[in-house]
Residue, then its C-alpha position, 0 to 999 in steps of 0.5 A: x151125762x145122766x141121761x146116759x147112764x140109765x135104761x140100755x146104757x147102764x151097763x157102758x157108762x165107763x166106755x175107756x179114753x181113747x189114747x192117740x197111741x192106741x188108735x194108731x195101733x188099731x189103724x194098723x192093725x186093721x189096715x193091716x188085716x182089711x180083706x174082704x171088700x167094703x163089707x169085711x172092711x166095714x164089718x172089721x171096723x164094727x167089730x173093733x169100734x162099736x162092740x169089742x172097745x167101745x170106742x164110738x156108738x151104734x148110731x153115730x157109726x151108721x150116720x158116719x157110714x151114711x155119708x161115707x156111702x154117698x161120697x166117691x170113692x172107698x167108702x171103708x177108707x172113708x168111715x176110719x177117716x170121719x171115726x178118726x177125726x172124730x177121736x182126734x181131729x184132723x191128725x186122727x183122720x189123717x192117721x186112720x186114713x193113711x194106715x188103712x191104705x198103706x199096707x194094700x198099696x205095698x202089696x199092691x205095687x209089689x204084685x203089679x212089678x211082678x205081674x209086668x215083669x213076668x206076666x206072659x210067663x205061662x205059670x203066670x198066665x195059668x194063675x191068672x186064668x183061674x183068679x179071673x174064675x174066682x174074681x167073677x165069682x166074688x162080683x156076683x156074690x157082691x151083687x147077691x150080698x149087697x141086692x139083699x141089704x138094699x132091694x127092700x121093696x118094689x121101689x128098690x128093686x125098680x130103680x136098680x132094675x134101670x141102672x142096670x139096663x140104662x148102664x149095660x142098654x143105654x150106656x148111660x154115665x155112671x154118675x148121672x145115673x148116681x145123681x138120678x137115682x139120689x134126686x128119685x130118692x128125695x122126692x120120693x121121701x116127700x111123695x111116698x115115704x113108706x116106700x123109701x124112709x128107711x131103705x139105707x142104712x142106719x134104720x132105727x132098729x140098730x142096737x142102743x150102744x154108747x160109745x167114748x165118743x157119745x160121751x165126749x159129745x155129751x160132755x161138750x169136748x168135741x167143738x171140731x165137730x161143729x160147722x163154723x162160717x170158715x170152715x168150708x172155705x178153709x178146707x176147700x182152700x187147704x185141700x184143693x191145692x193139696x190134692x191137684x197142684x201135683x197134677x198141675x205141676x206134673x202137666x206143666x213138667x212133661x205136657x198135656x199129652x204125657x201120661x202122667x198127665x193123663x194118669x193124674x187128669x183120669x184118675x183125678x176124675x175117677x174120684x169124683x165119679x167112683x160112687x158104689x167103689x171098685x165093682x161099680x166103677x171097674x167097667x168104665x175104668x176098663x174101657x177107657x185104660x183099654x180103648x181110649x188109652x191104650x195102657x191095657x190088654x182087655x183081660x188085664x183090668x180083671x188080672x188087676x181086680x184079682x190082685x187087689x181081691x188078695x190084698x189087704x185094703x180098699x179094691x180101689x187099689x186096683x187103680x194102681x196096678x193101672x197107673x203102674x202098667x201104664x207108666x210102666x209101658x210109656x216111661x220114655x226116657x226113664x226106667x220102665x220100674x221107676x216110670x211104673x212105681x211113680x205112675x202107682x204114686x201118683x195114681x194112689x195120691x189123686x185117688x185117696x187125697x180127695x177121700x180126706x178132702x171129702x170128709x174134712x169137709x162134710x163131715x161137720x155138717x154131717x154130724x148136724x144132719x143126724x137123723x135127717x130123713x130125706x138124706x136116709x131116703x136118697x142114700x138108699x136109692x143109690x145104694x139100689x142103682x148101685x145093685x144094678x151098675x154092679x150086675x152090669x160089671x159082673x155081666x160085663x166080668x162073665x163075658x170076657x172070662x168064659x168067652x175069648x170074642x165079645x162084640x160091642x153092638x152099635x149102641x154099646x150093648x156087648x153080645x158074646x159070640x156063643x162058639x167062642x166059648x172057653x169051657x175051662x172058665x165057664x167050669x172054673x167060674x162055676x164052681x168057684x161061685x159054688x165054694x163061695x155062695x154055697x159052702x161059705x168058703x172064704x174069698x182067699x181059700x177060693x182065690x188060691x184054689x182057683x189058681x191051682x185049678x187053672x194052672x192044672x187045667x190048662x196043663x191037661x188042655x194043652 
């Protein structure tokens, strides 16, 4: 305890308990107001955790957000788990995890009904035209926002430069440009470490702040934190089955060919290969639910994007508004809103479930490789072919709102047809990317100004 008590960390020696009671209050609370992306999510987080209440340390609260961006999935959702189950084990993360969910996907579902019930109403329609302006705003600006914290040298700028043309030229998969991109980042942390150490989060130029978390490290109290022999096989052998006997017994019930089985098989997937979150993995998402499956229109995947933009929690919860438009429209025998409400059920279980099982099961090992360098040095080098894939989906975003005919060349590059232009979007577009980049006004404030703003335009455009 003494060496916490000295120097910078004189000042925080009594960091407060963390009562149960008053952690489940703070998971609601920012489950509850998590708008904003990853980035307010993780910025929310910070404010609460880190600097208002101490809870845990400067560092330790990077580390956790390390390993929460290598992972699949919501990484905001995945750091309140491994800081819960930090605090109180596997019931904390549980807790943290769920309540950081529950929320957005509430509104989610409540959105999604309406928007299938009245979607082709022609108020609907002109709302959704300028949220689609906005939401390609909202891409770019998370390009800009993320390019800056991780393009740091010309190593960087190279490797997202080659995501980009591997994913939109190429059509490379989006995972083995992940697992390219992190291998490029391992050697070179042994081949040319000045280039790639320190390329991610975490650098050591963060603030020294201690937080109760630190202290119950010090003081011995957090034995679950510590790998044992069993544990990995425990958790694999708890979670795996938690996470896909649904899948499986939902086969088994209605066949390999219905759609809950492809919506449990799909999404079951997706989990696996979402690194980077909703941006990064909404191009791939689009063309499989709109020309493998056929659950979507084309324009609809970016209507989804912009009612998970308004909501509280992860943009991943764009899934669901999938998931519930697919059952929705292929319930068959069932109700069309009880086919869709299971479909958004099932959806949000194949997508969340693995994120508690990731964390379970890495994170003690993760607390054993603090400060590890080759680990720092891969995490960076995708988060910069993140950069890249998510400027695909923006390019991809531009081309489906502001141009009515967009044609796949032959090796998969899209190409817009120049006279199919709709000047309405491009005007909407552009002058959202102006409220947000330019006058800092803030995403919700722009949604709902762009929507005005359509509805108005396509009124005086007949």
């Amino acid at each position: 305890m003494s060496s916490l008590i000295s120097g910078k960390n004189a000042d925080i020696v009594d960091a407060p308990a963390v009562s149960f009671g008053e952690a489940t209050k703070l998971w609601a609370k920012i489950g509850l107001l998590s708008f904003g992306g990853p980035a307010g999510q993780i910025a929310l987080m910070h404010k609460e955790l880190v600097e208002e209440r101490r809870w845990i340390g400067e560092q330790r609260f990077l580390h956790a957000l390390n390993y929460c961006m290598l992972l699949p999935g919501p990484e905001a959702q995945q750091l309140a788990i491994y800081i819960g189950w930090l605090l109180y084990r596997t019931i904390g993360g549980l807790v943290a995890g769920i309540l950081f969910v529950v929320p957005g996907a509430l509104v989610m579902l409540t959105l999604s009904i309406l928007y299938a019930l009245y979607g082709d109403v022609p108020l609907v329609e002109s709302l959704f035209f300028g949220v689609k302006a906005a939401v390609l705003a909202v891409v770019v600006e998370a390009v800009i926002r993320i390019g800056r914290r991780a393009l740091k040298n010309r190593a960087m700028v190279a490797i997202a430069l080659c995501a980009f043309l591997g994913i939109y030229v190429l059509s490379v998969p989006f995972p083995l440009i992940v697992l390219v991109a992190g291998l490029v980042g391992w050697v070179g942390s042994r081949v040319a470490p000045a280039l790639f150490s320190g390329a991610a989060h975490g650098k050591n130029d963060a603030p020294d702040i201690t937080g109760a978390v630190d202290l119950m490290f010090e003081r011995g109290e957090l034995a679950h934190t510590r790998p044992t022999r069993w544990h990995a096989p425990r958790t694999i052998a708890i979670w795996l089955p938690i996470w896909l006997g649904p899948v499986l017994l939902i086969s088994a019930l209605t066949g390999t060919s219905s759609v809950w089985t492809q919506i449990g098989g799909f999404f079951s997937l997706m989990a696996v290969v979402t690194f980077g979150g909703a941006y990064a993995v909404l191009a791939y998402v689009a063309q499989a639910a709109v020309e493998s499956f056929g659950w979507l229109a084309p324009g609809e995947m970016v209507d989804g994007l912009g009612l998970a933009e308004t909501t509280p929690g992860p943009l991943i919860l764009v899934l669901q508004f999938v998931g519930f438009l697919a059952a929705f429209r292929h319930a068959g025998s069932l109700d069309s809103l009880l086919g869709g409400s299971l479909g958004a059920l099932l959806t949000l279980w194949v997508t969340f479930t693995p994120c508690f099982f990731w964390i379970f099961l890495g994170a003690p090992y993760i607390e054993a490789l603090r400060g590890n360098k080759a680990l720092s040095a891969a995490l960076g080098a995708i988060t910069a072919a993140v950069v890249g894939v998510i400027l695909n989906l923006a390019l991809w975003f531009a081309l489906h709102v502001i141009f009515h005919d967009v044609r796949r060349l032959g090796f998969g590059m899209n190409v817009p047809v120049p006279s199919s232009i709709d000047w309405r979007a491009a005007l909407l577009s552009c002058a959202a990317m102006i409220a947000i980049l330019k006058l800092r006004i803030g995403m919700l404030p722009t949604l709902a100004g762009s929507a005005v703003a359509g509805v108005l335009l396509l009124a005086v455009g007949g």
